[in-house]
FILOVEX-794354 format. One record per residue (C-alpha): residue in three letters; x, y, z. Coordinates in steps of 0.1 Angstrom, whole numbers, plus 5000, padded with zeros to 4 digits. Example, Ala and Ser with C-alpha at 12.3 -4.5 7.8 and 13.67 -1.06 7.14 Angstrom:
2
Ala512349555078;Ser513749895071;
END
This chain:
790
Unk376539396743;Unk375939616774;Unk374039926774;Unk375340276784;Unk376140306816;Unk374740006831;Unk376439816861;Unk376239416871;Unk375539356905;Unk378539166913;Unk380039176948;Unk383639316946;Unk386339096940;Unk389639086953;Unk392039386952;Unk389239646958;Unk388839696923;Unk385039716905;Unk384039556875;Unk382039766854;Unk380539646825;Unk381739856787;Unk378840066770;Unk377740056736;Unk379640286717;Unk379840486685;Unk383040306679;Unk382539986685;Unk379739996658;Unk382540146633;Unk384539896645;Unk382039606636;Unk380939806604;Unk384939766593;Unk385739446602;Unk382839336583;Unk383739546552;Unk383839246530;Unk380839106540;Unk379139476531;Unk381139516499;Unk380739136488;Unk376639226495;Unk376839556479;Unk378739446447;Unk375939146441;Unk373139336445;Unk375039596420;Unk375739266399;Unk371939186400;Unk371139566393;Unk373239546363;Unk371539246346;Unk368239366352;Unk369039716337;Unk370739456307;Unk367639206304;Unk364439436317;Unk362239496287;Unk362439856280;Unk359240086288;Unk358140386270;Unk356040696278;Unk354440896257;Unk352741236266;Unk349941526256;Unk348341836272;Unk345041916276;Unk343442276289;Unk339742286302;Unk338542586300;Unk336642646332;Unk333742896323;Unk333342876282;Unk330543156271;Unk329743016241;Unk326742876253;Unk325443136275;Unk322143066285;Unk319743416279;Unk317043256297;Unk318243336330;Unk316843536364;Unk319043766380;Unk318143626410;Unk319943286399;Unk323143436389;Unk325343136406;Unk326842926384;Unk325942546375;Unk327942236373;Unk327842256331;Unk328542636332;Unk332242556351;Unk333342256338;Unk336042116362;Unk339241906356;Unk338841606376;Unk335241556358;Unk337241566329;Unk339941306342;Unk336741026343;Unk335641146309;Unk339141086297;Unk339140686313;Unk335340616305;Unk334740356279;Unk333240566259;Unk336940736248;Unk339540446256;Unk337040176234;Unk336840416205;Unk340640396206;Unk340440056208;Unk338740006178;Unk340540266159;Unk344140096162;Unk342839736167;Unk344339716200;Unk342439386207;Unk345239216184;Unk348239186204;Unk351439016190;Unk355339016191;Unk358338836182;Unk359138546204;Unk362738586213;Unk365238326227;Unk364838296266;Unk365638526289;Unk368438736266;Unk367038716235;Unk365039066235;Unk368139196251;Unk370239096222;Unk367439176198;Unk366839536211;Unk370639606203;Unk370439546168;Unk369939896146;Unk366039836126;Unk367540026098;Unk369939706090;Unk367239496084;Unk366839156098;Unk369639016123;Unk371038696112;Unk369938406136;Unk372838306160;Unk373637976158;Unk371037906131;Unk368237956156;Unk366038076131;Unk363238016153;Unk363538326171;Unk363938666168;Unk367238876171;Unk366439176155;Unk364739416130;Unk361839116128;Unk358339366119;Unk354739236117;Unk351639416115;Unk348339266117;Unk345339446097;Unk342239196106;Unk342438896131;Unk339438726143;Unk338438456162;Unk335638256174;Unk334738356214;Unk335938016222;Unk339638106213;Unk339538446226;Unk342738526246;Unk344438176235;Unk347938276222;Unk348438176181;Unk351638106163;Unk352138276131;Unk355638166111;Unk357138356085;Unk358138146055;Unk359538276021;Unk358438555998;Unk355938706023;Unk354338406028;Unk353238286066;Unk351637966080;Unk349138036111;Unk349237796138;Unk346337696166;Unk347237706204;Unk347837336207;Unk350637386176;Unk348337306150;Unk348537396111;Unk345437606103;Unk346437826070;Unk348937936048;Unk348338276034;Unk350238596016;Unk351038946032;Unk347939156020;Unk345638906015;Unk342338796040;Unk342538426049;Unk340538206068;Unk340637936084;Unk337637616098;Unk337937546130;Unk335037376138;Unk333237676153;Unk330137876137;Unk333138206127;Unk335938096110;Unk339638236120;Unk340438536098;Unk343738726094;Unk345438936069;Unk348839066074;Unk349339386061;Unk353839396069;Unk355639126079;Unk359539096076;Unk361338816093;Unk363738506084;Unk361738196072;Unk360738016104;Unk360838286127;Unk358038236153;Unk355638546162;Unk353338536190;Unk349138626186;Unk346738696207;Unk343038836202;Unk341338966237;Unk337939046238;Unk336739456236;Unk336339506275;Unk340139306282;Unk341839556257;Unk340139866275;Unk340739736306;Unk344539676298;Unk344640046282;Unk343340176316;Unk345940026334;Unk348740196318;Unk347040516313;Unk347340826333;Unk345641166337;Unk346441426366;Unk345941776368;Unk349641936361;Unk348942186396;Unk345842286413;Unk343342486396;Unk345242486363;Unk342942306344;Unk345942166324;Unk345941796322;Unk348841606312;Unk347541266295;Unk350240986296;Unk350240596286;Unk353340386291;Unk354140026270;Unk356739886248;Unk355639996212;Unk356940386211;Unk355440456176;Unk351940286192;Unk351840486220;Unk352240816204;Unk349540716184;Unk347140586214;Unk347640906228;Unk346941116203;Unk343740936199;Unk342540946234;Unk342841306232;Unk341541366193;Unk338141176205;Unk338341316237;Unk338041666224;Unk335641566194;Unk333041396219;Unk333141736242;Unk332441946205;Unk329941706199;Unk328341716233;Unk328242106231;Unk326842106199;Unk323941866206;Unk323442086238;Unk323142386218;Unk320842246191;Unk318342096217;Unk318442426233;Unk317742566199;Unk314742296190;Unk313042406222;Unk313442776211;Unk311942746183;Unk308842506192;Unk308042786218;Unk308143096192;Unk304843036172;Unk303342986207;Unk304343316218;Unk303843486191;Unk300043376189;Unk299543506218;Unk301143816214;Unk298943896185;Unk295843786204;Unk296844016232;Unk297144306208;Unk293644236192;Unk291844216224;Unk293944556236;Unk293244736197;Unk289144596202;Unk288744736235;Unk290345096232;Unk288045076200;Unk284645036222;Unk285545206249;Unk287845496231;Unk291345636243;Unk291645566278;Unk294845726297;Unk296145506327;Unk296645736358;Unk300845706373;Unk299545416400;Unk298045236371;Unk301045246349;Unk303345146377;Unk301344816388;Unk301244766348;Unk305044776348;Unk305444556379;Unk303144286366;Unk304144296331;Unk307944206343;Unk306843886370;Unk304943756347;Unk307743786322;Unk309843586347;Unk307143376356;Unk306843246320;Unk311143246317;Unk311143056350;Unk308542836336;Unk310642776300;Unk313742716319;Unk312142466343;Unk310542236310;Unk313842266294;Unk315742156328;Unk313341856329;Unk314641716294;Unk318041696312;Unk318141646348;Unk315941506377;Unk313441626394;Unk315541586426;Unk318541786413;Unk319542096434;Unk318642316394;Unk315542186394;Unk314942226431;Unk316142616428;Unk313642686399;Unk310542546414;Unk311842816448;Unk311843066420;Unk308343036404;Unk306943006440;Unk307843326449;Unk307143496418;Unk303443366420;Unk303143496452;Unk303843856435;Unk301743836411;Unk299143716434;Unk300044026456;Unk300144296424;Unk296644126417;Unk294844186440;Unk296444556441;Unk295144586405;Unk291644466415;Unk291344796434;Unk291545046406;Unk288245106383;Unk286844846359;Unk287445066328;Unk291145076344;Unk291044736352;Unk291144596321;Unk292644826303;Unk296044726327;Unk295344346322;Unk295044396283;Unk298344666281;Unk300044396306;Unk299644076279;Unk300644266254;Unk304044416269;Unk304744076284;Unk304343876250;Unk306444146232;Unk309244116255;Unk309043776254;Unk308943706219;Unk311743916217;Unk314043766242;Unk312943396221;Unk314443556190;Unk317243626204;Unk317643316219;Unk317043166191;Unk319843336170;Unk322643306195;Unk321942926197;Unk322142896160;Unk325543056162;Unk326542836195;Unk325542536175;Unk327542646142;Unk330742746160;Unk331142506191;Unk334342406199;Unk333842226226;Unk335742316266;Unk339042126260;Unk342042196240;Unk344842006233;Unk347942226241;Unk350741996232;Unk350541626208;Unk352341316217;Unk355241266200;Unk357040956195;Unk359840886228;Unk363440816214;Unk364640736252;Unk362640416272;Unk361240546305;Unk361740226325;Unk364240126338;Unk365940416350;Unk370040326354;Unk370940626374;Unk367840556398;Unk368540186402;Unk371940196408;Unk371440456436;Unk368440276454;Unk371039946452;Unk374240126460;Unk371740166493;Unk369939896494;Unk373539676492;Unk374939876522;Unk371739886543;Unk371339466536;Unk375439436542;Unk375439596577;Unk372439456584;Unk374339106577;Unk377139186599;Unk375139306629;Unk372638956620;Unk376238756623;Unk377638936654;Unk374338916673;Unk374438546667;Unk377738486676;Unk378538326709;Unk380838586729;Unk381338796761;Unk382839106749;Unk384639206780;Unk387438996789;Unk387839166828;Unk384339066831;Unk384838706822;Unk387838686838;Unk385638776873;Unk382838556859;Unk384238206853;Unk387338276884;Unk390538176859;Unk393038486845;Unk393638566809;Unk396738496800;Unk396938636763;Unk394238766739;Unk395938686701;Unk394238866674;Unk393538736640;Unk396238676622;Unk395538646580;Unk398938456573;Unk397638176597;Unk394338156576;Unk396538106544;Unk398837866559;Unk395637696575;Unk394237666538;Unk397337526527;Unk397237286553;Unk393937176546;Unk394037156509;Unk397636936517;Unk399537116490;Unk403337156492;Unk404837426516;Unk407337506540;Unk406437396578;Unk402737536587;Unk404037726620;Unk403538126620;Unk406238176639;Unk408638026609;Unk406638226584;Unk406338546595;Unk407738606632;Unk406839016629;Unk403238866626;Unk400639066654;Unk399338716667;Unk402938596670;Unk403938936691;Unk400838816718;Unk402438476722;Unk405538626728;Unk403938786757;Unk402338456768;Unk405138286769;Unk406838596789;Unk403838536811;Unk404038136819;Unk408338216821;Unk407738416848;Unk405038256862;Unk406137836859;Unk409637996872;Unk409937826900;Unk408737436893;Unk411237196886;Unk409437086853;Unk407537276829;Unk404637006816;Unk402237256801;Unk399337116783;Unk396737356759;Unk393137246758;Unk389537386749;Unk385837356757;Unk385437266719;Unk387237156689;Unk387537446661;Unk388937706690;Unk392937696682;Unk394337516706;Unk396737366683;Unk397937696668;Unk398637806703;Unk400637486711;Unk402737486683;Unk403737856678;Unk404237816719;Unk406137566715;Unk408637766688;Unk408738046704;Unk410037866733;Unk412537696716;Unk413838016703;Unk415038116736;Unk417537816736;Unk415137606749;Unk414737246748;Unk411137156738;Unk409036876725;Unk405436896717;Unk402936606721;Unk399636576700;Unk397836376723;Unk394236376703;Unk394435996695;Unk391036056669;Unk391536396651;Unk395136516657;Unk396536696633;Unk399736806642;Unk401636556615;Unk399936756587;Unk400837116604;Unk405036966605;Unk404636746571;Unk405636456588;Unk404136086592;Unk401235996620;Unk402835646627;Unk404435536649;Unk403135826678;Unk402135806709;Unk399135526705;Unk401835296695;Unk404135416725;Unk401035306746;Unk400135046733;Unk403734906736;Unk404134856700;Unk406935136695;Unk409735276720;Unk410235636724;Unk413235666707;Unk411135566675;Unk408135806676;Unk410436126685;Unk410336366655;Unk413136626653;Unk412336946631;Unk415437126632;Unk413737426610;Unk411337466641;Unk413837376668;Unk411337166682;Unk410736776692;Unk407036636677;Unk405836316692;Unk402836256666;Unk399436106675;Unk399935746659;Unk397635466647;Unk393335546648;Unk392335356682;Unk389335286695;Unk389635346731;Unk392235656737;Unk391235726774;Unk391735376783;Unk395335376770;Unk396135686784;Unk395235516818;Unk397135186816;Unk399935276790;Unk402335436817;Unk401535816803;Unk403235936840;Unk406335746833;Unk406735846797;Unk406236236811;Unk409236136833;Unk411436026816;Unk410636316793;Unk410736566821;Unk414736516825;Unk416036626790;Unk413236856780;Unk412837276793;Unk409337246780;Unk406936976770;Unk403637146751;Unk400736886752;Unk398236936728;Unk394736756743;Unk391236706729;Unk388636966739;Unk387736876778;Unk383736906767;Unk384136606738;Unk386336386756;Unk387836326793;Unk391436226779;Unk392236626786;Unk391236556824;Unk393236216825;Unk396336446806;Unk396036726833;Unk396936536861;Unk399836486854;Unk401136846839;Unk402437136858;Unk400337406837;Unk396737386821;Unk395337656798;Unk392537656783;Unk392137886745;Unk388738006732;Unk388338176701;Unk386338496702;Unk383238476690;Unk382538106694;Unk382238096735;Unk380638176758;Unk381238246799;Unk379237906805;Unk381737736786;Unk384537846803;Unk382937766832;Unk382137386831;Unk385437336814;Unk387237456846;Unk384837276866;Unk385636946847;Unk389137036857;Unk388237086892;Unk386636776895;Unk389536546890;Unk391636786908;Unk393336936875;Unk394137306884;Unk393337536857;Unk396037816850;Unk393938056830;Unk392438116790;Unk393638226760;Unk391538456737;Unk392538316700;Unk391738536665;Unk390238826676;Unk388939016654;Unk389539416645;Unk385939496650;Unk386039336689;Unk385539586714;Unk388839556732;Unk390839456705;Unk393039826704;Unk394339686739;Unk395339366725;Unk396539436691;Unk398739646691;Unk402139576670;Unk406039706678;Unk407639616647;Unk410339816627;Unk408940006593;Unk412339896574;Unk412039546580;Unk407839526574;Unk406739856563;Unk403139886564;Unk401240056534;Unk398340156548;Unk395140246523;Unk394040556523;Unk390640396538;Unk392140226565;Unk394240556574;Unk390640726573;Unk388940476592;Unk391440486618;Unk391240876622;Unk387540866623;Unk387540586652;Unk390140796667;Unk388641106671;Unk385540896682;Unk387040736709;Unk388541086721;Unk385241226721;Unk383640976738;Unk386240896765;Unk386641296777;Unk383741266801;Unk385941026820;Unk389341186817;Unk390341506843;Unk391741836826;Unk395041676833;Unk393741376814;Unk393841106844;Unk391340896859;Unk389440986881;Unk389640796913;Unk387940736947;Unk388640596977;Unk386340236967;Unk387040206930;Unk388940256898;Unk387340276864;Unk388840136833;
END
């Protein structure tokens, strides 16, 4: 392949013309993509084969779904104790949803559900390899148990039901699978991991069975419904194994941002189970939140209530002392200053003493290093340093005034304070009674009716894709590794010898080459005979247009047909050659001279023996090894017996005189050789023939090829006439100049598929588009006085 545009740097060669190397094109990757349409459709229907038993034989998954709402701010356990100065709000006054999401997969929830379904017992049906849960899964419950299939009672087919109440075992055994085998009348036998009998018990009763361990094995089957001797697998995992498994396939994400709406999701095989699981998660979730508020609201309360007697000692002190000294000293009126600073200190130290409450009950909660504690401490601090302020402000008024503030001041503080308790106290009895916790649940799991897993639609689209993508990949793999110059004017330049015919594939030549090779009964292998309208047989036509006009003037027409390589179809072109010639009244004979693999008895359904190794070896004459085939209208001289040493009787068994005497009743004689790289009998042959071709078949050659094989030629003075391109293919880049077919519609009408007649007007209109940068307005090339483009 050549990229856009690019040039080799090859001098000019004769005629004035330039060389220029094709570009990649849209249509020569359409091209490749359709002649490799079997290879993609073979690849896409097996990985939709594949798809297909998977969707079949996958075990079917099932999701099961609740909602949750967190409410974000909940005021039913509004603190009272609070400072306006701290009026942001705290971590537990705005619950937030992810929080919640850890809550929800901490141990705490998932192993409460554990316990509560006894999801440490796991155990199914064992089911016959591979397509026995596919068979199982399409029998209806409701008919009961499926009969076993060819008395396979062993496993299960359908409708089997088991349900385990209580199944211990000792640590040791933990996570070891157990057998347990239905038998008849609801009894079962319980078998060990290593297959051993441990106990026969009833559905509904607790059995046990010695182990030799310090906890016997226990189990009681509460449902169990099954043919005798169907086999049910056990397993008991340990606590932390079960919760671990339940994380794994459960799920909780916020529906959308800053909903608070949590969608709570766990997938497995057991629909009924799962609904249930579910449900439970989210029962215990919001229980344990209920619970959690509650217990906050009662040790709220507790601390409430210790501090009430407190207060309300003091508060009655405080009166006493203020009822004593108004007593000794009479009514005293406080002056406006007076009352003010009375007012001022009366409500610090009311927030002092809040401040101070809040911060003890903070400390039975959180650390001393926590950003609430850390703000309270800030907030005492600075109401101490107003008090000490209003203090010493106080300090200046009269002694009489003095302490008649400081007495009115611990009286007004306690009384507010006492009050504000009470209250306290009353609102957390109601918080306490009537918690309800922040979480809701919106909507319950119910059971699924449809499996989740696998997804048909889905998995047929992602291999419908995955099949095209891998099938193109495969034909662009295969072309990239093929061995080919693409450009036959270039290799023409390259190796110095003329093409004289690119033939393109041809699909009745692969039959008859099928037949040929499986050596079942038919009419003479040659094309020509079967189909003469055939594309590859119109390009020999011109070939042998081509070597009439050119071999016109030799007395003798010798033409021999090698190749670098076996495999290229050398002896397809000889033979159709050969026919074709003859069909012009022409006398010919053809010659398989490949004395070890010739095969040209097979393609004519004739006899090896005697051929031309017996001619040479002077143990036949050639009036015996000439074969007439009077339905080809050709002569065959066959290869003969297997020898040892062909090059050595083609140089001492007279093959020049043989030719001659050939030469003077035969037009034509069409040698068929042995590849020129495997053997040198093709340059002892060439010497003595008028015309040497060489054929290559696309895709399998490669310029260096070419190359030495004309050298070899060279070497012993055999002139090399020029190649033959053999079974192109439709997705070549030059095959449109080659394969193109004049044939008449009423003798071989062509029913072209609606795909191909699309393909072809795609790669059309392709080709248009991409070749009008090179075409005039009058649609010529352009020209110059150096070169011409093609």
């Amino acid at each position: 392949m050549y990229l856009k545009d690019e040039m080799t740097a090859l001098p000019p060669p004769f005629g004035g013309f330039q060389v220029q190397e094709p570009s990649i094109s849209i249509r020569d990757y359409v091209d490749l993509l359709f002649e490799g349409r079997k290879i993609i459709l073979s690849v896409l229907l097996s990985v939709l084969l594949l798809t297909a038993v998977y969707l079949v034989l996958a075990p079917r998954t099932y999701k099961a779904d609740a909602l949750l709402r967190i409410d974000r701010n909940k005021a039913l356990l509004a603190a009272t104790i609070r400072s306006e100065t701290n009026a942001s709000s705290t971590e537990a006054e705005s619950p937030r949803a992810q929080r919640e999401v850890e809550i929800l997969r901490s141990r705490s929830v998932l192993g409460k559900v554990v316990d509560d379904l006894n999801l440490m017992v796991e155990y199914s049906p064992s089911y016959f390899p591979i397509i026995g849960e596919a068979i199982a899964r399409r029998h209806d419950v409701h008919d009961g148990v499926a009969e076993a299939w060819l008395g396979f009672s062993r496993w299960a087919w359908g409708g089997e039901k088991l349900n385990i109440a209580t199944f211990n075992v000792p640590d040791r055994y933990l996570d070891k699978e157990f057998t347990l085998v239905a038998l008849e009348n609801g009894r079962f036998r319980l078998l060990g991991p290593k297959g051993e009998d441990l106990v026969e018990g009833q559905v509904g009763e607790t059995v046990t069975a010695d182990m030799g361990e310090a906890e016997p094995v226990a189990i009681k089957v509460s449902e169990l419904a099954g043919h005798p001797g169907t086999h049910f697998e056990l397993t008991r995992k340990t606590s932390l194994t079960a919760i671990e498994t339940l994380q794994k396939a459960f799920f909780v994400k916020e529906i959308s941002k800053d909903t608070d709406i949590l969608s709570v999701e766990l997938k497995g095989r057991n629909p009924v189970q799962l609904a249930k699981s579910v449900n439970d998660i989210a029962t215990i979730y919001v229980n344990a939140t209920v619970n959690w508020e509650s217990a906050e609201a009662s040790q709220k309360l507790g601390f409430l209530e210790s501090q009430l007697p407190i207060v309300k000692a003091r508060l009655e002190k405080a009166e006493q002392e203020l009822s004593a000294y108004r007593q000794q000293n009479g009514a005293v009126d406080i002056p406006a200053e007076a009352e003010i600073l009375l007012k001022q200190a009366s409500e610090m130290e009311t927030m002092h003493i809040q401040l101070k409450q809040k911060y003890e009950e903070q400390n039975q909660r959180l650390a001393g290093a926590h950003p609430d504690m850390v703000a309270t401490k800030a907030q005492i601090r600075r109401i101490d340093n107003k008090l000490v302020g209003l203090e010493k402000r106080i300090k200046n008024l009269p002694r009489t005034q003095q302490r008649m503030v400081s007495l009115a001041r611990d009286v007004q503080v306690n009384t507010e304070l006492y009050t504000s308790l009470l209250n306290s106290a009353q609102e957390q009895r109601i918080a306490a009674a009537g918690s309800l916790g922040n979480s809701r649940i919106v909507d319950f799991a119910v059971t699924p009716e449809k499996p989740y897993w696998p997804k048909p639609g889905l998995l047929l689209a992602i291999a419908a894709l995955l099949g095209l993508s891998a099938g193109s990949a495969l034909v662009f793999l295969r072309h990239s590794m093929q061995r080919h110059d693409n450009y036959p004017a270039l290799l023409e330049y390259q190796v110095g010898i003329p093409l004289y015919a690119a033939i393109p594939h041809s699909k009745k030549q692969r039959r008859l080459a099928k037949l040929i090779d499986q050596g079942k009964d038919r009419e003479p292998g040659i094309l020509v005979s079967q189909d003469p309208l055939d594309i590859s047989v119109e390009s020999l036509r011109g070939l042998r247009t081509t070597l009439e006009a050119t071999l016109a003037n030799h007395e003798s027409k010798v033409i021999m047909v090698s190749s670098p390589s076996p495999g290229m179809g050398k002896s397809f072109v000889s033979t159709n050659l050969a026919a074709l010639l003859a069909s012009i009244k022409k006398r010919v004979l053809i010659i398989d001279t490949d004395m070890r693999n010739g095969r040209l008895h097979e393609t004519f359904s004739v006899s090896k023996q005697p051929g031309l190794s017996d001619l040479l070896a002077g143990r036949a004459t050639l009036g015996d090894i000439i074969i007439s085939l009077p339905d080809v209208g050709v002569d065959l001289i066959p290869r003969g017996s297997m020898v040892l040493n062909p090059a050595e009787l083609l140089v001492m068994g007279d093959l020049e005189e043989t030719l001659e005497q050939l030469k003077s009743f035969y037009n034509h004689i069409v040698i068929d050789s042995p590849p020129i790289l495997g053997a040198t009998d093709a340059a002892i042959i060439g010497k003595h023939v008028d015309a040497t071709f060489l054929v290559v078949k696309e895709g399998r050659y490669t310029a260096q090829e070419l190359e030495v094989s004309f050298k070899r030629f060279q070497q012993v003075g055999v002139k090399t006439n020029g190649f033959i391109i053999n079974d192109m293919k439709e997705g070549s880049s030059y095959y449109p100049y080659y394969g193109y077919a004049y044939t008449n519609p009423e003798v071989n009408p062509k029913n072209t598929s609606m795909f191909e007649a699309g393909y072809q007007a795609v790669g059309g209109w392709i080709e248009k588009y991409q070749n009008r940068n090179y075409l005039d307005a009058d649609g010529s090339l352009e020209e110059d006085d150096d070169k011409v483009r093609v």
